[in-house]
C-alpha positions in Angstrom: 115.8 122.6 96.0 113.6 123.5 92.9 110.4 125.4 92.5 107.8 122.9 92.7 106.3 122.9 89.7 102.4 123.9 89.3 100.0 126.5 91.7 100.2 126.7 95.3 96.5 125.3 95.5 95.3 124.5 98.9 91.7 122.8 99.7 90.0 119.0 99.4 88.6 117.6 95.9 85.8 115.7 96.6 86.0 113.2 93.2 83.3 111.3 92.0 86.0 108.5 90.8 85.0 106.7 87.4 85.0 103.0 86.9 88.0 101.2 85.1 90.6 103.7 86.8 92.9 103.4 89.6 92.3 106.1 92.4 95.8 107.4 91.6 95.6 107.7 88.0 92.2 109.9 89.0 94.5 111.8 91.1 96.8 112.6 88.3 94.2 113.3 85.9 92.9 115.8 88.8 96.2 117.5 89.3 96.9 117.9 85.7 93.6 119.7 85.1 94.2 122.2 88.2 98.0 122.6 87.3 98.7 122.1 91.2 101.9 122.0 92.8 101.2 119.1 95.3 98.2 116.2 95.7 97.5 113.3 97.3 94.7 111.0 97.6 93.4 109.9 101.1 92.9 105.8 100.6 92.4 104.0 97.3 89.3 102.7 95.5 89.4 99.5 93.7 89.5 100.7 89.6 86.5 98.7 89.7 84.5 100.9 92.4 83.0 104.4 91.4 82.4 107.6 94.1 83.8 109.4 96.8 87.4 109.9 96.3 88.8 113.1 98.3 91.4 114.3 96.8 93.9 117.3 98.7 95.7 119.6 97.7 98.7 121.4 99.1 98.1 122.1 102.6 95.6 120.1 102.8 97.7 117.0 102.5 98.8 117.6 106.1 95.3 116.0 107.0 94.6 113.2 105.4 95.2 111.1 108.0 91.9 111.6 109.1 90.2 110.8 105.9 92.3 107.8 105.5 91.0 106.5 109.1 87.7 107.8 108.6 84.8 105.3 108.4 82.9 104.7 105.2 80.2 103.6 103.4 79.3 101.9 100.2 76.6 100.6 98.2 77.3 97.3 96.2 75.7 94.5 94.0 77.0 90.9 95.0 76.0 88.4 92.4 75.5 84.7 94.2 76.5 81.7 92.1 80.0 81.7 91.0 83.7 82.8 92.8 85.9 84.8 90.6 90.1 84.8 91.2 89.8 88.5 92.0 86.6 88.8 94.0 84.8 91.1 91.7 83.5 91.0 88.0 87.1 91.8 86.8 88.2 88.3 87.5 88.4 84.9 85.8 85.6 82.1 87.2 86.8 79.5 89.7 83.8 78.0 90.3 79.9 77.9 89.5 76.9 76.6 91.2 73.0 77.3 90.9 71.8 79.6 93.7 68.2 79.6 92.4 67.3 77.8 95.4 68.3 80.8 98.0 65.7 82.6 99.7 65.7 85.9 100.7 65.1 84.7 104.2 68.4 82.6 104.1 70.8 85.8 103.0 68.9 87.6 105.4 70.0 85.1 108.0 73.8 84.7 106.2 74.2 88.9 106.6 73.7 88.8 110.4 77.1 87.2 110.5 79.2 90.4 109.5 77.5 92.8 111.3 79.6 94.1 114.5 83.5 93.7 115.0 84.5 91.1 112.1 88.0 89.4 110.9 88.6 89.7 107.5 91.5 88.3 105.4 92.4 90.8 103.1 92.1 89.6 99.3 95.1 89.0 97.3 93.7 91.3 94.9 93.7 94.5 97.5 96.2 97.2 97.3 98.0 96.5 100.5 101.7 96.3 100.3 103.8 93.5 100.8 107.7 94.5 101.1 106.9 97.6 99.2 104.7 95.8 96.2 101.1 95.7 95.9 99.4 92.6 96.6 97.4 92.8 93.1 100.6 93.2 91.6 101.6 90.1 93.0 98.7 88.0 92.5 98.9 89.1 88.4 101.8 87.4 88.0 100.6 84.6 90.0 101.7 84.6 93.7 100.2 84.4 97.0 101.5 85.7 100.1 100.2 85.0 103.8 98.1 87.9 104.7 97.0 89.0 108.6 93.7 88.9 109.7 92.8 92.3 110.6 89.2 93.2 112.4 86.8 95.4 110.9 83.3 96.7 111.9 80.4 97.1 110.2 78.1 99.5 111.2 75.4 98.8 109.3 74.8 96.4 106.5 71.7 96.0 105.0 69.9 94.2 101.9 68.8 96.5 99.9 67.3 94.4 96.9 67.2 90.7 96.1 66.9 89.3 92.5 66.7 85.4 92.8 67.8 83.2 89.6 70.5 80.5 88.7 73.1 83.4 89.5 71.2 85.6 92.0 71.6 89.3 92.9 71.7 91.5 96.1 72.2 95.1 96.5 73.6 95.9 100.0 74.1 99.3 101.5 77.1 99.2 104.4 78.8 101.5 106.8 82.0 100.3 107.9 85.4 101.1 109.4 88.5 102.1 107.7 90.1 98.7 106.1 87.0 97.0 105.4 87.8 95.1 102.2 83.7 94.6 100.3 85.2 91.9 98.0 85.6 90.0 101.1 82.1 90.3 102.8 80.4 88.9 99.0 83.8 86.0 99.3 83.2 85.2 102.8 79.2 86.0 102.2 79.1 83.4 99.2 81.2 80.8 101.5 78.9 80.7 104.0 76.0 79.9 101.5 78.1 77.7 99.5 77.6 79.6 96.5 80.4 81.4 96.0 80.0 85.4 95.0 82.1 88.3 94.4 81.1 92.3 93.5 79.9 93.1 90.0 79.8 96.9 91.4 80.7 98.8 93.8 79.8 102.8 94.6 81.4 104.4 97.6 78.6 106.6 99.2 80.4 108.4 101.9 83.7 108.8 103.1 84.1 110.6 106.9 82.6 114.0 106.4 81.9 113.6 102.4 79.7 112.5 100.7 78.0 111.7 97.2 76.6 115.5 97.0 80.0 116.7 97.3 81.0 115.0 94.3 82.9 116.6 91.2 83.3 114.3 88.2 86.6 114.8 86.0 84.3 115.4 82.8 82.8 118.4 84.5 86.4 119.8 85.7 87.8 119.0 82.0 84.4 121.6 80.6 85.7 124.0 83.2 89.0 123.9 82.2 88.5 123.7 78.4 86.1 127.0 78.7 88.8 128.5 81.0 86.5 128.9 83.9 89.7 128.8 86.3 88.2 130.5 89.1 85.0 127.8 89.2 87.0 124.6 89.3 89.0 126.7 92.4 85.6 127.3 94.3 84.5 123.6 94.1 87.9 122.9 96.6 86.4 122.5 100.2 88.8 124.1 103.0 91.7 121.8 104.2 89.6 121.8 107.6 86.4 120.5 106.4 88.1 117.0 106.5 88.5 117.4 110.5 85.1 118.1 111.2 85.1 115.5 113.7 87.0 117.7 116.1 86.5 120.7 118.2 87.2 123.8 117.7 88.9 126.4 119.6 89.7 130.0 118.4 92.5 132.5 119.6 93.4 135.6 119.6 95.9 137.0 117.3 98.8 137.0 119.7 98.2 133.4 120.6 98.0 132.6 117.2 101.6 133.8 116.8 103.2 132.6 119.9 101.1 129.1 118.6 103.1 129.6 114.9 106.2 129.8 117.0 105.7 126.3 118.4 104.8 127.4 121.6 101.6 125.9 123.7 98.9 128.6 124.4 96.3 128.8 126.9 92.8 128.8 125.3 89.9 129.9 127.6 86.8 127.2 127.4 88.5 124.9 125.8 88.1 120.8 126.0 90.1 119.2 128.7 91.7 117.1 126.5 92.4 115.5 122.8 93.1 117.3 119.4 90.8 120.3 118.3 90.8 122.3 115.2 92.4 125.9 115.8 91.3 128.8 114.2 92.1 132.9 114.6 89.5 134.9 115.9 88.9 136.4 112.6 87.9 132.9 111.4 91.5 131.4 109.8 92.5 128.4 110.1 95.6 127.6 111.7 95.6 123.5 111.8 95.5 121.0 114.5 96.6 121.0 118.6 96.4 119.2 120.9 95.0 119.7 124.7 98.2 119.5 127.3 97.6 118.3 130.6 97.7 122.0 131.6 94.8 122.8 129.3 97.4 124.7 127.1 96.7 123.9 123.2 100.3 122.8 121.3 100.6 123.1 118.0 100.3 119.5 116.2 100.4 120.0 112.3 99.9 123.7 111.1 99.4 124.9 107.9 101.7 127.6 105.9 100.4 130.7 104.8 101.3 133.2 103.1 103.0 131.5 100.1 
């Protein structure tokens, strides 16, 4: 096999995605600018949607798993009054009405509905595959395919603003579980008014441990890059463990840390009785993930190389 080309970079890119580009294109741009060997992106953003996009390189890969299932949050302006093909301002009309009439009371009323455990029907225009094709690339050239209902929940969903007129506005703030399609709370929210609506933005706020203030925007990596400030882009990369800091950690010795890089379980005093846990050396490295045994051992689940 060939070198891989690009640096051995290991660590988690927290992107502040721009409008009008797709979350992988973002990703190529991001990998270009650090020259790294090996990226990936932990869940796509619609191209219309702006924010939190980790990004992770090398190593980090391994863990992306847990971004991609984390839950997340957004805030988003729904405009009441009209249905568009795609569910968001990117779309061709379907249909118009005059939703001067709505009260803030009534959406008030309508938003009670999707908070909790929902079932949502993802939109055609979503980036789920169907036999290996996106179903947005499907819907551009016309087609519709029968999706599953899958059920979501929403944490919290609140109105944040309200902005009556013959095509009114709202500004919602929600916290939702992985698969939670937005497009479809302002398509289902506008049904259930008789409206119609659909997202004229979208800004994702928080996504598991990250948030807005980690954010890095491409224009301010491009500045480092262009004045050759190599080092600086490297220390805004958060450690491949920051993206599990929803589980426990447990440290060992250096001798368990090597029969544990053997493959071999290894008993870890104090440790939870059971589940996976983030392992680290002693001395503060980070090893990867394990999981408890019913003997209270640790195993070794998905450990990162070193050394390279």
């Amino acid at each position: 096999m060939g070198q891989r080309k690009g640096r051995p970079l290991d660590g988690i890119l927290v992107l502040d995605k721009p409008a009008e580009m797709s979350s992988n294109k973002a990703l190529q741009c991001a990998k270009r600018l650090y020259f790294a060997a090996k990226a990936g992106h932990t869940g796509s953003l619609d191209p219309l949607a702006t924010g939190v996009l980790p990004l992770c390189f090398g190593e980090a890969t391994k863990f992306s798993q847990y971004l991609l299932d984390a839950d997340k949050a957004y805030a988003s302006t729904f405009v009441l009054g009209e249905s568009r093909t795609t569910g968001d301002a990117e779309g061709e009309v379907l249909a118009s009405s005059d939703a001067s009439a709505l009260t803030r009371e009534q959406l008030e009323s309508a938003l009670a509905a999707f908070r909790g455990d929902i079932d949502q029907v993802p939109s055609m225009y979503s980036a789920i595959k169907h036999e290996g094709q996106p179903l947005y690339k499907l819907a551009r050239k016309g087609l519709e395919v029968e999706r599953k209902v899958r059920q979501v929940r929403i944490h919290v969903l609140e109105l944040r603003d309200f902005r009556p007129g013959t095509r009114a506005e709202v500004d919602v703030y929600l916290e939702c579980s992985k698969g939670t399609y937005v497009r479809s709370i302002a398509e289902d929210l506008g049904a259930a008014l008789g409206c119609g609506a659909y997202v004229s933005a979208l800004r994702r706020t928080r996504a598991g441990p990250f948030t807005l203030e980690h954010c890095v925007s491409l224009q301010t990596l491009e500045a480092l890059k262009n004045n050759e400030q190599l080092e600086q882009m490297d220390a805004l990369l958060l450690p491949a463990d920051t993206a599990l800091d929803a589980l426990p950690m447990v440290r060992l010795t250096e001798s368990g840390g090597f029969y544990l890089r053997q493959g071999q379980p290894v008993l870890v005093p104090n440790a939870p009785h059971s589940g996976m846990v983030r392992v680290a050396l002693e001395t503060g490295q980070f090893l990867g993930i394990g999981e408890i045994l019913d003997d209270g051992r640790v195993a070794p689940r998905r450990l990162i190389v070193t050394g390279r």
